[in-house]
C-alpha positions in Angstrom: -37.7 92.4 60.5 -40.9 93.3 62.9 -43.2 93.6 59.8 -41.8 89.9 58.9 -42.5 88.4 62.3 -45.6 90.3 62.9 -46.9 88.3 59.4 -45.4 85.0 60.3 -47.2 84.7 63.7 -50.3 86.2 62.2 -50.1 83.2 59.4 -49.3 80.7 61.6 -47.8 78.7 59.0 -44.8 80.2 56.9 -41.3 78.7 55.8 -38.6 78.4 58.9 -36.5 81.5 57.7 -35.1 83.0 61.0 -32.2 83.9 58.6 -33.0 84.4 55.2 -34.4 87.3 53.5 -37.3 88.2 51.3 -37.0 87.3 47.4 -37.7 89.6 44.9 -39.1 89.6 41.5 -39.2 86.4 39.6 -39.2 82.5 40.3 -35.6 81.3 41.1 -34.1 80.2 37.8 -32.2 77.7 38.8 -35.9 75.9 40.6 -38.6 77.8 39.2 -41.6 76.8 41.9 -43.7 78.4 44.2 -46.2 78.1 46.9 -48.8 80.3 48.5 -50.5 79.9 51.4 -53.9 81.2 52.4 -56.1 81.3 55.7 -59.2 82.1 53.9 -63.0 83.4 55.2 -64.9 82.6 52.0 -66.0 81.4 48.6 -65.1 84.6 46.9 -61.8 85.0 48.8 -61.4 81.3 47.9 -61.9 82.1 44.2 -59.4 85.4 44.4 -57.0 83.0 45.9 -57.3 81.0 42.9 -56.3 83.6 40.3 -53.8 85.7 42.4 -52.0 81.8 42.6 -52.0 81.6 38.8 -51.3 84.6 38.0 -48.1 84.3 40.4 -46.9 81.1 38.8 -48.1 81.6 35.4 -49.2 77.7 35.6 -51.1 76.6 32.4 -52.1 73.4 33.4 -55.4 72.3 33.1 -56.2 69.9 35.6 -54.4 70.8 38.9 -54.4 67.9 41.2 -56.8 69.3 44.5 -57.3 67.5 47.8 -60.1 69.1 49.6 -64.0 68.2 50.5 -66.0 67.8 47.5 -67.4 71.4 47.6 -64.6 73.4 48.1 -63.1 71.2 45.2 -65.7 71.8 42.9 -65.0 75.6 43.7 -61.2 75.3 42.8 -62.1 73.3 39.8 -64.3 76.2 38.6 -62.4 78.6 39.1 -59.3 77.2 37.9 -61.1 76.7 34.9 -62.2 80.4 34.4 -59.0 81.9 35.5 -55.2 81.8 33.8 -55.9 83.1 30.2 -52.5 84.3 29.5 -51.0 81.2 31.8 -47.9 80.0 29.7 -45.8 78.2 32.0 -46.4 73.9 31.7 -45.7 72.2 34.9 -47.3 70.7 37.8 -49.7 72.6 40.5 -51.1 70.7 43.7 -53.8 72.5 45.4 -54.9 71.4 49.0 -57.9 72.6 51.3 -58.0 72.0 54.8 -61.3 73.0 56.8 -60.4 75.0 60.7 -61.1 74.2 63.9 -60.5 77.2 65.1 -60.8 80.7 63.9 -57.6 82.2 63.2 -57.1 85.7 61.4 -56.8 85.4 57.2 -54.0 85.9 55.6 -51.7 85.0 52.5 -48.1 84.1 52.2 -46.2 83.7 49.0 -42.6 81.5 49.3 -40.7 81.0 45.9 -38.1 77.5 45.0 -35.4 79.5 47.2 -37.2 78.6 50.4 -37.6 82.6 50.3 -40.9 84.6 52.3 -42.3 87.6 50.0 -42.9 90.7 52.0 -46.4 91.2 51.4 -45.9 95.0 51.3 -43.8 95.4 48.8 -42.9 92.2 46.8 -46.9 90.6 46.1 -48.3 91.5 42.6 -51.5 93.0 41.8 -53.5 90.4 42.3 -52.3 88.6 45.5 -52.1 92.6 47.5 -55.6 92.7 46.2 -56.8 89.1 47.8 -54.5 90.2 50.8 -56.8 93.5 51.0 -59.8 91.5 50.8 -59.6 89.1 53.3 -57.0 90.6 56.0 -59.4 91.6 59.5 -61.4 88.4 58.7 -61.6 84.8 60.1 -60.5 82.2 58.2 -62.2 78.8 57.9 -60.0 77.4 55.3 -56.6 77.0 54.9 -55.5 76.4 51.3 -52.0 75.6 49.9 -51.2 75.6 46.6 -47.6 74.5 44.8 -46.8 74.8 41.4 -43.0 73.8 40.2 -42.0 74.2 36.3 -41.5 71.1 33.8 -37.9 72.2 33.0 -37.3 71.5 36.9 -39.7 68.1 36.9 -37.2 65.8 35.1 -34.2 65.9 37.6 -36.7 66.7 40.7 -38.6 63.5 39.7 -35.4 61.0 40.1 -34.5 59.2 42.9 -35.9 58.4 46.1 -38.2 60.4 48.0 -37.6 62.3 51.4 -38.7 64.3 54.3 -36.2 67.0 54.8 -36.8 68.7 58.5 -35.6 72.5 58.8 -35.2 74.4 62.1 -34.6 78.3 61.6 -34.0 78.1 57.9 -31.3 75.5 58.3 -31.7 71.4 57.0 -31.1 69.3 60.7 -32.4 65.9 59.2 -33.3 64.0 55.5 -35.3 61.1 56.1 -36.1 58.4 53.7 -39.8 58.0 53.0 -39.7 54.8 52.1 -38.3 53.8 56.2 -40.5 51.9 58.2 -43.1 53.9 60.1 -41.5 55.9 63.1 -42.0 59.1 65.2 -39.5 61.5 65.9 -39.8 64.5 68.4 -38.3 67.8 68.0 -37.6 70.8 69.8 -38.8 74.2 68.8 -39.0 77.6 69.9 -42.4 77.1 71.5 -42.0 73.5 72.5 -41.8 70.1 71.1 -43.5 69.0 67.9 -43.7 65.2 67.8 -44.0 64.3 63.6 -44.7 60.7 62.2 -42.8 59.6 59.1 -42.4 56.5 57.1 -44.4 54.0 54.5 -44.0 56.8 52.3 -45.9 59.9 54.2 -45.2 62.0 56.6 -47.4 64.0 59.4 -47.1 66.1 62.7 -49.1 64.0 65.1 -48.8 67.0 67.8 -47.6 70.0 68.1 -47.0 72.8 70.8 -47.7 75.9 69.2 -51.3 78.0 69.5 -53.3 77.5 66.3 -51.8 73.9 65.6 -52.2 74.2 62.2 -49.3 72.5 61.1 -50.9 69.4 63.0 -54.3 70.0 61.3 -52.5 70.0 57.8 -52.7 66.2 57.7 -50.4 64.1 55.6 -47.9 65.1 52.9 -46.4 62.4 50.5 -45.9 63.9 46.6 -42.4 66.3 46.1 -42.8 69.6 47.0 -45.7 69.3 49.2 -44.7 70.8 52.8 -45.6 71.7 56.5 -44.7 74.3 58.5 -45.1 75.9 61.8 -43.9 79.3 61.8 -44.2 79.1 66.1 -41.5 76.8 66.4 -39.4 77.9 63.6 -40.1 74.4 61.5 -40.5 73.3 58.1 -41.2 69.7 57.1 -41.1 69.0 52.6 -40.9 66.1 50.4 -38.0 65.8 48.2 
């Protein structure tokens, strides 16, 4: 348990899993999708963060939808482009790069479809222990998320309404229509309060109590399976 909370504050960002445990070996069968997480330095930890991602989620898709500034783009693009020869797995991957205000210390986190944190000593393959070697004493200046969820899950996942399900210590509190009228809505965490903006089909954290604030500098999520969290206050905001 210290090892996990020593990584989640270091991250700064993580899933809200006060109670759950690590997950082990392969995507959840029963919603086979997966999101890293990195607080990046550079171009080539950037790149690495690119190819320890698909290698992870096996994602064979060619043209992953990125938000980001128009270099870092063109740097995901390339290397997306050179990396995931043996890919096999068809679904969707979203990749999204946020620039830093402030210098906080690089990192990588790995979470699976069961809402489950890898333990980055003994659970991260090959290639994300060697991109977690490479940048860890660093600063980051980026922080990158990347999802990928499997086509055999898309069809169901797809239907119905979208939502904004809010999660205090690993535990669903609230599941908010997008669709609602604009609104804010404050909550408590174990740090403070965390005031979030939801409605006309997004939804942000407009401020936030914790050190880093990067949950608050993630912007606006809108597409399934995009997410926020602020390890901090134990509090996980994803579209569903």
């Amino acid at each position: 348990m210290a090892s996990r909370r020593t990584f989640l504050k270091a991250m700064g960002v993580a899933a809200a899993a006060a109670g759950a445990g690590y997950k082990l070996g392969a995507l959840g069968e029963s919603e086979r999708s997966l999101t890293m997480c990195g607080l990046l330095p550079d171009e080539r930890a950037l790149r690495a963060f690119v190819n320890a991602f698909r290698s992870r989620s096996g994602a064979a898709t060619e043209r992953p939808a990125i938000e980001s500034e128009r270099a870092v783009a063109a740097i995901l693009k390339d290397e997306w482009k050179q990396s995931g020869w043996n890919a096999s797995n068809a679904g969707a991957a979203v990749i999204r790069a946020t620039r830093l205000k402030n210098a906080v210390e690089a990192d990588v986190l790995i979470r699976d479809g069961a809402k489950s944190i890898y333990d980055p000593n003994r659970d991260y393959d090959a290639s994300a222990a060697a991109l977690r070697r490479l940048i860890r004493g660093g600063a980051a200046e980026l922080m990158v998320v990347a999802s990928y969820r499997d086509e055999s899950a898309l069809t169901g996942w797809l239907k119905g309404e979208k939502a904004l399900s809010i999660e205090r210590a690993g535990k669903e509190i609230e599941r908010i229509p997008l669709a609602r009228k604009r609104a804010e809505l404050t909550l408590d965490g174990d740090r403070g309060k965390t005031t979030i903006v939801v409605g006309d089909g997004t939804a942000r954290v407009k401020t936030a109590s914790c050190r880093h604030k990067l949950c608050q500098a993630s912007g606006e999520i809108a597409a399934r399976g995009e997410a926020i969290a602020c390890a901090p206050n134990g509090l996980m905001l994803s579209v569903v």
